[in-house]
N, C-alpha and C positions, 0 to 999 in steps of 0.2 A: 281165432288162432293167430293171424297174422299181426294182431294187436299187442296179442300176449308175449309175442316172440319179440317183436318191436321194444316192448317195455324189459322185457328181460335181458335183452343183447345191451341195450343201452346203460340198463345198470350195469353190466358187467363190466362195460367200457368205463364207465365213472368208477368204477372202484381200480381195476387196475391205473388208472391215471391215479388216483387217491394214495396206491401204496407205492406210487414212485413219487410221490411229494414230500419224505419225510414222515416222521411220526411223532405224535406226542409223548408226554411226560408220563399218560396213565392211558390204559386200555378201556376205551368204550365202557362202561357200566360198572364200574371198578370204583371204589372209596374207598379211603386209606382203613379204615377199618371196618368189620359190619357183614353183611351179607354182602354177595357180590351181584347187582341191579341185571337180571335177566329179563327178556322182552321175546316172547314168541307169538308169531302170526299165526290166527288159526281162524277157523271157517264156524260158525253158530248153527251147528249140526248137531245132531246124536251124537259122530266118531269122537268128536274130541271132549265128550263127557270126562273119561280119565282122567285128564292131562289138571279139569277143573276140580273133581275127586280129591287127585294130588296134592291139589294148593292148600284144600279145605283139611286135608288131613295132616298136612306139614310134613309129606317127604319130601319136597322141596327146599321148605325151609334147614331140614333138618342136616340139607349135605350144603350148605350155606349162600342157599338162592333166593332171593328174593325175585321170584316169577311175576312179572306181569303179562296178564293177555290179552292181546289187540287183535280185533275181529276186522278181517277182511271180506268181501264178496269170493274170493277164489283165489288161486293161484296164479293170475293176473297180478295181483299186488303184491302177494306172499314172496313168492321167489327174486322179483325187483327189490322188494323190501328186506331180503335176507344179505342178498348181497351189495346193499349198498351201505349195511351197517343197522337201518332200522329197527329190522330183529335181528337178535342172535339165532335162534332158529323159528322154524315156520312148518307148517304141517302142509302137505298137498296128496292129491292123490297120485296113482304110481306112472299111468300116463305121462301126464302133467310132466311130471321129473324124470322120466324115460326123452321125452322130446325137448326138454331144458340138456340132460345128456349130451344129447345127440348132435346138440349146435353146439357143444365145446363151454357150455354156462358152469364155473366150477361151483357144482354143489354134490352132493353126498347125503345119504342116509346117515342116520345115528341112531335111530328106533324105529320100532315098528311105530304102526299107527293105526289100522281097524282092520278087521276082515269079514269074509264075508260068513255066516253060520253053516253052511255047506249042507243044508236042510232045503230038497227044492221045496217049493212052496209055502216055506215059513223062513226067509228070508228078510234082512231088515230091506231091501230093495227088487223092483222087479218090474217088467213089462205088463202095465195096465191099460185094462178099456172100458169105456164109461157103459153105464146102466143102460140094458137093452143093445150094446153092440153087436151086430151078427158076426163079429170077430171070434172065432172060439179058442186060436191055437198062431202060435208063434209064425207057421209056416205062411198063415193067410196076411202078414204083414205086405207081403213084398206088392210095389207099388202105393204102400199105403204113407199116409207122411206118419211120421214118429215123434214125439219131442224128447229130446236130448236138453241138456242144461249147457252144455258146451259144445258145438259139432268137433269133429274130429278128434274124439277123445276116448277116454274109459265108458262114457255112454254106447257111442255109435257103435264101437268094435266088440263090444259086448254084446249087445242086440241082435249084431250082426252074427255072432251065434249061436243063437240062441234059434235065428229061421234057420240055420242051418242044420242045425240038428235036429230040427220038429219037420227038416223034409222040404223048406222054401226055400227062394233064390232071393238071395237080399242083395243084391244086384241093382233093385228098382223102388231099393225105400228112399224115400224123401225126406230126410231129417231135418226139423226145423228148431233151433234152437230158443229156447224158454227154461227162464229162472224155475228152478224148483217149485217155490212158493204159488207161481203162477199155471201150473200144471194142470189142479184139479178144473178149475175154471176155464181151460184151454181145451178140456175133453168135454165138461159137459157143454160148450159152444158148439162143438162139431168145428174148431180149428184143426184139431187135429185128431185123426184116427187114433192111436193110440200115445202110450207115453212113459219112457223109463220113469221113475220116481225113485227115492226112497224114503226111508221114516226122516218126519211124520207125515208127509203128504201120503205116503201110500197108504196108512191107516185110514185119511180122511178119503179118500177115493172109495178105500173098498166103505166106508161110514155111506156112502153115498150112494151103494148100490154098484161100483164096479167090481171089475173081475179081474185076480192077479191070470193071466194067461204064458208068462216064462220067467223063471228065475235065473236071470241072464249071468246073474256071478257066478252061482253054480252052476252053470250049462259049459260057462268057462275052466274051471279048474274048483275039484272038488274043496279045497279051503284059497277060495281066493284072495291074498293080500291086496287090497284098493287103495288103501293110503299108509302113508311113514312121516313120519319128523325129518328136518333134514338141516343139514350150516351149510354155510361156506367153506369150502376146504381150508382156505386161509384160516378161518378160526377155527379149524379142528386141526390145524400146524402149527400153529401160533399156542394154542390153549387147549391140551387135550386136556389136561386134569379137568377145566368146566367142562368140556363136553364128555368127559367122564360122569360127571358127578350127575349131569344132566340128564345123561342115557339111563341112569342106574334109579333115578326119580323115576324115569318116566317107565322104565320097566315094572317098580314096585307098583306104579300107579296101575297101569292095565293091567297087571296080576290082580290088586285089589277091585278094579271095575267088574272085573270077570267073576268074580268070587262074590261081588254084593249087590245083585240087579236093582232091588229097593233102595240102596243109596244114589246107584246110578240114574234111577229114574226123581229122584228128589235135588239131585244137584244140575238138573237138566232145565228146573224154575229159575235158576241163578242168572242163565245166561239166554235164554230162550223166551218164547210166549206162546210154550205149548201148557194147552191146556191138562189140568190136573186128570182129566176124563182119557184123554191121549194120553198122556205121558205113561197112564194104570195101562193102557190096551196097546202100544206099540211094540214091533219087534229089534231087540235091541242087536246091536253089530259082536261079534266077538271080537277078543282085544287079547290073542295072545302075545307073547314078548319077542317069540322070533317070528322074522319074515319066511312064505312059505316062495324058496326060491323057484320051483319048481311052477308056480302059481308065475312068476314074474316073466319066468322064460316063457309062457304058453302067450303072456300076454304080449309082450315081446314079438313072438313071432305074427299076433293074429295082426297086430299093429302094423307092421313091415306088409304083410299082405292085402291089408288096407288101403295100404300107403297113408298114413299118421307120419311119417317118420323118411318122408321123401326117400332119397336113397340111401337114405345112414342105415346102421343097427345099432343099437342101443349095447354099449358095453356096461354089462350089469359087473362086471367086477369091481370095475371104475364106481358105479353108483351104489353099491351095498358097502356098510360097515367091512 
């Protein structure tokens, strides 16, 4: 976290220095005629399935974008990357841009970005434990180590309650941070007692004989919004028409993800190396077009209670459309 903050404060410092040095002749990604050269940063996940949909089906092109997508590890790169110009926008989860918020980083929503299916137990993400665990139930967590993919973030605050509602004090989990990909292999080690995932690791977990034991997004808020698209204010001041046209792509695009699971699982080979066995059997995220605000204040507040968010609170007026 102190890493992500570090790299995000510093870009911010570089661009403000940037737009008191003058400007050029043409706007970042602009040719005098043609589509106008788009670039968004996004994470090689399930979530941003749509956004790849989109490109493939030409609402992008068709409001005169020419999209390119550059994959990052996280919101680590994403959010430095948005605002130093790299991408025009970038997808993170809502954390992530709650605690960019909160230190004064300008950036802004412009689209939704996944949610969660609000189905416990058929979830695209949720609290796992490996084959044979005597772990039955969210509440026996406490004291136990967890893996998270980021500490302090949308994993831990999630989890966190998830024991609370099954009846434990998560007071004495141990969260130990591990990349996604490296989860299943971390459980059946015995590194760690349990382990948030989502697809496709959790497909391969329960493949292996574990057991999903909480469905920590919906334990949260019955549809809870996890991630959104997001600019830099500057270029939603500067250029609302693109990030009109942008919003209204990426809108048609999650209406069409939602509406066509079999293309969404077929445009998932594009950009992924999940197997064709996986891709048939995973649970997929929903992608409605609004954010559920109500899902942001919840997380909001569990986050402050946390303490994710030191002594700030996260002004969602400022960060929502």
């Amino acid at each position: 976290m102190r890493r992500f903050l570090a790299a995000v404060l510093s870009a911010a410092a570089l661009a403000a220095v940037a737009a008191c040095g003058g400007t050029s002749s043409e706007e970042p990604g602009t040719t005098e005629s043609g589509p106008r050269k788009v670039t968004v940063g996004v994470i090689p996940i399930v979530d941003v399935a749509p956004i790849y949909l989109g490109k493939e089906k030409g609402f992008f092109s068709a409001r005169g974008i020419d999209l390119e997508l550059v994959t990052a590890q996280g919101g680590a790169a994403i959010v430095p990357g948005v605002l130093s110009g790299d991408f025009q926008f970038g997808f993170s989860n809502i954390t992530s841009l709650m605690i960019a918020q909160t230190k004064n980083v300008p950036v802004k929503i412009v689209a939704n970005g996944a949610a969660s299916t609000g189905v416990p137990g058929k979830d695209f993400g949720g609290v796992v434990v490996g084959k044979d665990s005597p772990i039955a139930t969210a509440a026996a967590l406490a004291g136990r180590k967890v893996a998270v993919n980021t500490l302090k973030n949308i994993g831990d605050t999630t989890v966190r309650e998830s024991v609370r509602k099954a009846g434990g004090d998560p007071g004495g989990i141990q969260f130990v941070e591990i990349p996604f990909p490296d989860m299943p292999a971390a459980l059946e080690s015995g590194q760690v007692d349990a382990a948030w995932v989502v697809e496709p690791q959790l497909s391969a977990v329960k493949a292996a004989g574990g057991t999903v034991i909480a469905s920590n997004f919906t334990d949260t808020a019955p549809n809870l919004t996890i991630a959104a698209y997001f600019a830099g204010t500057k270029l939603i001041a500067d250029d609302p028409d693109l990030v009109g046209r942008f919003t209204e792509a990426i809108e048609e695009s999650l209406a069409y993800a939602d509406a066509h699971p079999d293309e969404v699982r077929a445009v998932l080979s594009s950009y992924t190396k999940i197997s064709e066995e996986v891709r048939a059997a995973l649970i997929l995220p929903k992608w409605p077009t609004e954010v559920d605000r109500a899902s942001l204040e919840r997380l909001s507040e569990l986050g402050r209670a946390d303490g994710i968010f030191g002594d700030a609170t996260p002004d969602l007026a400022a960060l929502l459309p």
